[in-house]
C-alpha positions in Angstrom: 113.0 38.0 -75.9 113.1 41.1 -73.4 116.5 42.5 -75.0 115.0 41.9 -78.9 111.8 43.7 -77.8 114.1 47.0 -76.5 116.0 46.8 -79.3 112.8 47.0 -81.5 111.0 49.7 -79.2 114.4 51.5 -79.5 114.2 51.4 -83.7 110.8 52.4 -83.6 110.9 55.4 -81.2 114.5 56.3 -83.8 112.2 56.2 -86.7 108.4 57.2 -86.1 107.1 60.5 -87.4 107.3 62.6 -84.4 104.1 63.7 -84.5 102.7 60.1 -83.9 105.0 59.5 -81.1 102.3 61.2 -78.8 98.7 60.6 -80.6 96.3 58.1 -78.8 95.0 55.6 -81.9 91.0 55.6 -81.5 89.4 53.6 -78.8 87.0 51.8 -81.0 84.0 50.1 -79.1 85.3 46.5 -79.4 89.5 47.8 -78.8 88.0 49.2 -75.5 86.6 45.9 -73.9 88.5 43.3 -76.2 91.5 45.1 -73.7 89.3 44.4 -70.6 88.6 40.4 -71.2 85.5 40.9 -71.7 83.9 37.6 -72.9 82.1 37.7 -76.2 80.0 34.7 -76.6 77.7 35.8 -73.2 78.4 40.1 -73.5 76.0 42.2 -74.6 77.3 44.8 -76.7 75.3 48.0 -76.4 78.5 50.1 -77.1 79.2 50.5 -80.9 75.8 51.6 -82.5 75.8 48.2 -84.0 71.9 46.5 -85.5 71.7 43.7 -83.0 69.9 41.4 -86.2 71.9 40.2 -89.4 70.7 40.0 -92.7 70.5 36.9 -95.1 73.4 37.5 -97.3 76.4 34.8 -98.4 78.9 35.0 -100.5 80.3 32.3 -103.7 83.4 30.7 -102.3 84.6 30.5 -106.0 85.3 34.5 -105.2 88.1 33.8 -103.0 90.7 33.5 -105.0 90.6 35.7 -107.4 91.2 39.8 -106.8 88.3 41.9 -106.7 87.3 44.6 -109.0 88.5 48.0 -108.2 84.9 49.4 -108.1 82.3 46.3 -108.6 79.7 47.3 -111.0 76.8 45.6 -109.5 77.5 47.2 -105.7 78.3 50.5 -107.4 75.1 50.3 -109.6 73.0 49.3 -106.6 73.9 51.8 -104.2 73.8 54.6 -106.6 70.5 53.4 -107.2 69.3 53.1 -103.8 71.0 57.0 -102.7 69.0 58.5 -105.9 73.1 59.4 -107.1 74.8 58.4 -110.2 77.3 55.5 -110.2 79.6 58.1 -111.1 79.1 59.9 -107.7 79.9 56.6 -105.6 83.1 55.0 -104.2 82.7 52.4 -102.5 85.3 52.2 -99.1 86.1 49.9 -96.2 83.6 51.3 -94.0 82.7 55.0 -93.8 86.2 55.4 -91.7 88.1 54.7 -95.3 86.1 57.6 -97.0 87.0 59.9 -93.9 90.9 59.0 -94.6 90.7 58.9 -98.3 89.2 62.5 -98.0 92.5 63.7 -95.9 95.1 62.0 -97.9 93.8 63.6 -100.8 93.0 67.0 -100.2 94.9 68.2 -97.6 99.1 68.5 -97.2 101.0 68.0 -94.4 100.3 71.5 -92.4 96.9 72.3 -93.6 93.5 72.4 -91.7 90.4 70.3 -91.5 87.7 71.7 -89.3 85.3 69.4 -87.0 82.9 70.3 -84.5 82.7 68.2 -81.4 81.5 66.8 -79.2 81.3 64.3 -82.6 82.9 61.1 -84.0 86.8 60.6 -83.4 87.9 59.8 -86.3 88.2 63.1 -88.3 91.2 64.2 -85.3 92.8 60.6 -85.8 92.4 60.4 -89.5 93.9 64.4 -89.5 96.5 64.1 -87.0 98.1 60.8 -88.7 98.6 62.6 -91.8 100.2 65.2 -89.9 97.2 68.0 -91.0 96.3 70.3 -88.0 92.6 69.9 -86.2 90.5 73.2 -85.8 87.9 72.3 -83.2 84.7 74.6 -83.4 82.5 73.0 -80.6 78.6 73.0 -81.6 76.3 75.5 -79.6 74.7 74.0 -76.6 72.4 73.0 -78.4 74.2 70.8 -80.2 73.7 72.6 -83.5 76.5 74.4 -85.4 78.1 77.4 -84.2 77.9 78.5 -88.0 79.6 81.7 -87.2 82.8 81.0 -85.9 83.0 78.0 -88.9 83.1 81.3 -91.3 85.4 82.5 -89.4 87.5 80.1 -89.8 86.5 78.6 -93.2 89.4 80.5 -95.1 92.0 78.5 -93.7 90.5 75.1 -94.3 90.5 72.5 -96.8 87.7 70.7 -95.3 84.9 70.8 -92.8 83.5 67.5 -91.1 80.1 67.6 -90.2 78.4 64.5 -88.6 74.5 64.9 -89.4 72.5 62.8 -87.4 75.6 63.5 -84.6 77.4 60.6 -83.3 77.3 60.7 -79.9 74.5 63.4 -79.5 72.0 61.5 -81.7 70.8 64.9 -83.4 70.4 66.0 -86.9 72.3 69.3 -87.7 69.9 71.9 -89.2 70.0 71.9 -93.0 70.0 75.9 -93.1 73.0 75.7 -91.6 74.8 73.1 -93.4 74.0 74.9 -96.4 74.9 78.2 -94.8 78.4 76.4 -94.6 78.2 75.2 -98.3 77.6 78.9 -99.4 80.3 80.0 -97.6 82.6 77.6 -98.5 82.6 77.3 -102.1 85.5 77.0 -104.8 87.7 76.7 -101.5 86.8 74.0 -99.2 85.3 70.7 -99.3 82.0 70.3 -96.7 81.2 66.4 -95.6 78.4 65.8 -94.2 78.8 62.3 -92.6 75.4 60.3 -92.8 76.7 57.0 -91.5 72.8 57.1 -89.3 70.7 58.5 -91.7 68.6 55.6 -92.4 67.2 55.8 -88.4 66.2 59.4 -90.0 66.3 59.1 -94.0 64.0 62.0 -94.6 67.0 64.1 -93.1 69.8 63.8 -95.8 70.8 66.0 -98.0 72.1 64.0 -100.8 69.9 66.1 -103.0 72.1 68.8 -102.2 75.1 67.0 -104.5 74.2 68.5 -107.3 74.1 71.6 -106.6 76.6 72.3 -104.4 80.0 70.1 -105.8 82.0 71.0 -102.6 79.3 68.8 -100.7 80.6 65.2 -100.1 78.6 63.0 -97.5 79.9 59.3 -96.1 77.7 56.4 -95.6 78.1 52.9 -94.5 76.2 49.7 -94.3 77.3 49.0 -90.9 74.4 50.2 -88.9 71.2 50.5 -90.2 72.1 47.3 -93.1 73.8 45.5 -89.9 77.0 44.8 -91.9 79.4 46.0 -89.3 81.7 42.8 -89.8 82.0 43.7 -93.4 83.1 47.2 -93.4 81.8 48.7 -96.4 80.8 52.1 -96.5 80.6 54.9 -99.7 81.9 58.0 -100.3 79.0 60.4 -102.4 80.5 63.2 -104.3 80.7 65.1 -107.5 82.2 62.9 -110.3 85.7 65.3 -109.7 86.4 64.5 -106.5 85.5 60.6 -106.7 88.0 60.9 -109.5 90.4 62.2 -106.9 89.7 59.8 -104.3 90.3 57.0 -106.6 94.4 58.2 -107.2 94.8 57.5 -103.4 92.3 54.5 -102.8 94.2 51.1 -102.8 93.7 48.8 -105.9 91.6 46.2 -104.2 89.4 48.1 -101.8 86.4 45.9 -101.2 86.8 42.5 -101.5 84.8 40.0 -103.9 82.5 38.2 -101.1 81.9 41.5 -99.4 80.7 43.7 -102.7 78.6 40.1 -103.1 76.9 40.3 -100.0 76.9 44.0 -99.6 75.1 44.4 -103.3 72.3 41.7 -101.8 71.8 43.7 -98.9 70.7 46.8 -101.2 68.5 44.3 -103.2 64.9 45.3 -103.0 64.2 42.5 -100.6 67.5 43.4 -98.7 66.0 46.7 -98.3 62.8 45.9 -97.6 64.5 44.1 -94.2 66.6 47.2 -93.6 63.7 49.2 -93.2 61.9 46.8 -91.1 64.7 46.5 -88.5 64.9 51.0 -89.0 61.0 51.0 -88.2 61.5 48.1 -85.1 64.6 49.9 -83.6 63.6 53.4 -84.0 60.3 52.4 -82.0 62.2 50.6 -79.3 64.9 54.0 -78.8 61.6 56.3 -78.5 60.4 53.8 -76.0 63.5 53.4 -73.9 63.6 57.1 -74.3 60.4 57.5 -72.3 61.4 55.1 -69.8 64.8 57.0 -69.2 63.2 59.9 -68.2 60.9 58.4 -65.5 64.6 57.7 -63.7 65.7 60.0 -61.1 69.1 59.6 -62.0 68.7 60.8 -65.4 69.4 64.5 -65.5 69.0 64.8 -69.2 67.6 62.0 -71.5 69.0 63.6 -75.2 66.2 63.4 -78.3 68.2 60.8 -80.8 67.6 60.2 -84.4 69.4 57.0 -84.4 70.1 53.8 -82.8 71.4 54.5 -79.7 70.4 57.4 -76.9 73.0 59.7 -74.8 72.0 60.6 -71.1 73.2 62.5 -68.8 73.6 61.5 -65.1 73.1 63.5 -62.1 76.1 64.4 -59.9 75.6 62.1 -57.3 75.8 59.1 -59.8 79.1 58.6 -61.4 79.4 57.4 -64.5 82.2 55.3 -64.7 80.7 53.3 -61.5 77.7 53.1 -63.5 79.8 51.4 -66.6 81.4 49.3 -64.3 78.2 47.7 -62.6 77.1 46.8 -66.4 80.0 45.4 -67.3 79.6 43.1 -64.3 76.4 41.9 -65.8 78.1 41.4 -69.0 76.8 44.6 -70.4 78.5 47.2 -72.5 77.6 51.0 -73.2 79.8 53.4 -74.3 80.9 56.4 -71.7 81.2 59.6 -73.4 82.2 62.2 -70.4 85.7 62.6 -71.8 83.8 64.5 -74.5 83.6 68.4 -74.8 80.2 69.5 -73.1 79.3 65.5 -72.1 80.3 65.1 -68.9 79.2 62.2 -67.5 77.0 60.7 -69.9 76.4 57.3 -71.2 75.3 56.3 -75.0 73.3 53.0 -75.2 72.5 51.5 -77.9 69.4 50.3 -78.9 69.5 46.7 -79.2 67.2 43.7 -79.2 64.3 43.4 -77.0 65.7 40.8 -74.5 69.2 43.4 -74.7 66.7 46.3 -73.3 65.1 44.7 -71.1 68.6 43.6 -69.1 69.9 47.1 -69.7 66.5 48.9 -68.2 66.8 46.1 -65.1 70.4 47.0 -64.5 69.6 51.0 -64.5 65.7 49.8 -62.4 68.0 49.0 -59.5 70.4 52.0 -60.0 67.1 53.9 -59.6 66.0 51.6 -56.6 69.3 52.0 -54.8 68.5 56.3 -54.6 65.2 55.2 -52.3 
């Protein structure tokens, strides 16, 4: 077993592109603590940005063995419908992620440039460096706004710019004057995507309207937060009808698969949405609230403003943060520590979860708070 296993690390370490021989895949949320042992019946998971409720949706077992359609008709139809966009302006993905790949693949060559703006979702690198396309990091303002200048300044070199509006991990939306600044600048040469995957915690704060008239804008959405459909990873690429067109050389044949367009396309009926926005209106009010609490802890340096479902803080020096992660997950708890990220030095996201999930969390950080006495 031992020798097959050399001879097979051997072959693959003859054969893989070099530059993957050094890249780190993404530490998702559940690859982090599936790794640790955690146990998932009795853990709380707090560490993904996931809607702790799921909706009523099923799916016809008679769907199973047949292949999908490329683009079902009724999701397409009722998401285009629900993002005020034609059907002709959607593709429907495997999550958000798929869009994010799909984007890379077909618009940039080996060699080229995306630009992303951290601290902000991991993906863009990972979905960049696999593909072998170089990563042009121009870190937000403290502020966590764009530094809009130096993205000019480096805007003639790029095929396309990620921008993740509300931020994930700062919970903050990106200023619209600025996004379009970035449009403006970048048109007829690069492609701007502005990554919505949390807009529903903040709808009046997209810019889908913006489609229309600026055809180098491309924004990502999912249904795995807000719509709770995490397990069924189905997200949407919104574009002009061009670059969907594009998109749709590269995307496999059978994207989405029969039961998940099913349940996905019930979970954008009006009813469906009429839950979504009651879980949006529930959550949103439980963040604000745990974000009042946060701040009364000593601990707590900074206690970010979030315009989603989870909340970044910042500890104070004398509290370490992977310490702090560690006494959680002895209670079975999981958050998410962001201090390996640029300017977030030890800082925890939580996410908002259930009302019995916040209460453990805010008894678990009561006696970090009790201990400093």
């Amino acid at each position: 077993m031992t020798d097959n296993l050399n001879k097979t690390s051997t072959l693959v370490d003859k054969l893989i592109r070099p530059e993957l021989k050094e890249l780190k895949p993404y530490e998702s949320a559940r690859r982090l603590f599936s790794m640790s042992g955690s146990d998932d019946t009795n853990t709380v998971w707090l560490n993904a940005n996931e809607n702790p409720y799921s909706p009523n949706v099923s799916a016809d077992p008679s769907l199973y063995n047949r292949y999908p359609d490329f683009q079902p008709e009724p999701l397409i139809n009722a998401y285009s419908q629900y993002a005020a966009v034609k059907p002709e302006q959607v593709l429907a993905t495997r999550g958000a992620d798929e869009g994010i790949e799909l984007l890379i693949r077909t618009f940039c060559s080996p060699g080229q440039n995306i630009i992303i703006c951290p601290p902000t979702y991991g993906m863009y690198a990972i979905s960049a460096e696999t593909a072998n396309v170089n990563v042009t990091k121009v870190p937000l303002l403290p502020s966590f706004q764009l530094d809009v200048n130096s993205i000019l300044n480096q805007v003639d070199n790029t095929q396309i710019v990620f921008i993740c509006s509300p931020n994930n991990p700062t919970g903050d939306v990106i200023n619209r004057n600025d996004l379009v600044s970035v449009l403006e600048a970048t048109k007829g040469h690069a492609i701007v995507v502005a990554d919505e995957a949390y807009i529903e915690f903040s709808s009046e704060d997209t810019v889908t309207e913006l489609l229309n008239s600026y055809p180098n804008l491309v924004v990502l959405r999912t249904l795995s937060k807000a719509f709770a459909l995490a397990g069924l990873r189905c997200g949407f690429t919104l574009a002009s009808e061009a670059i969907i067109n594009a998109m749709k050389k590269v995307i496999a044949p059978y994207p989405i698969p029969a039961p998940v367009a099913q349940m996905a396309t019930q979970a954008l009926s009006e009813d469906g949405l009429l839950w979504m926005r009651r879980c949006v209106n529930e959550l949103n009010n439980r963040r604000d609230a745990f974000i009042e609490k946060a701040k009364t802890w000593r601990f707590a340096n900074e206690v970010y403003p979030s315009k989603t479902n989870f909340v970044l803080m910042k500890l104070s020096e004398t509290l370490d943060a992977n310490k702090v992660m560690t006494l959680f997950t002895e209670q079975q708890i999981l958050l998410r520590n962001q201090s390996k990220q640029l300017m977030l030095n030890n800082t925890i996201r939580v996410t908002i979860g259930s009302e019995e999930e916040m209460a453990a969390v805010e008894n678990v950080f009561n006696l970090i708070e009790q201990k400093l006495d």
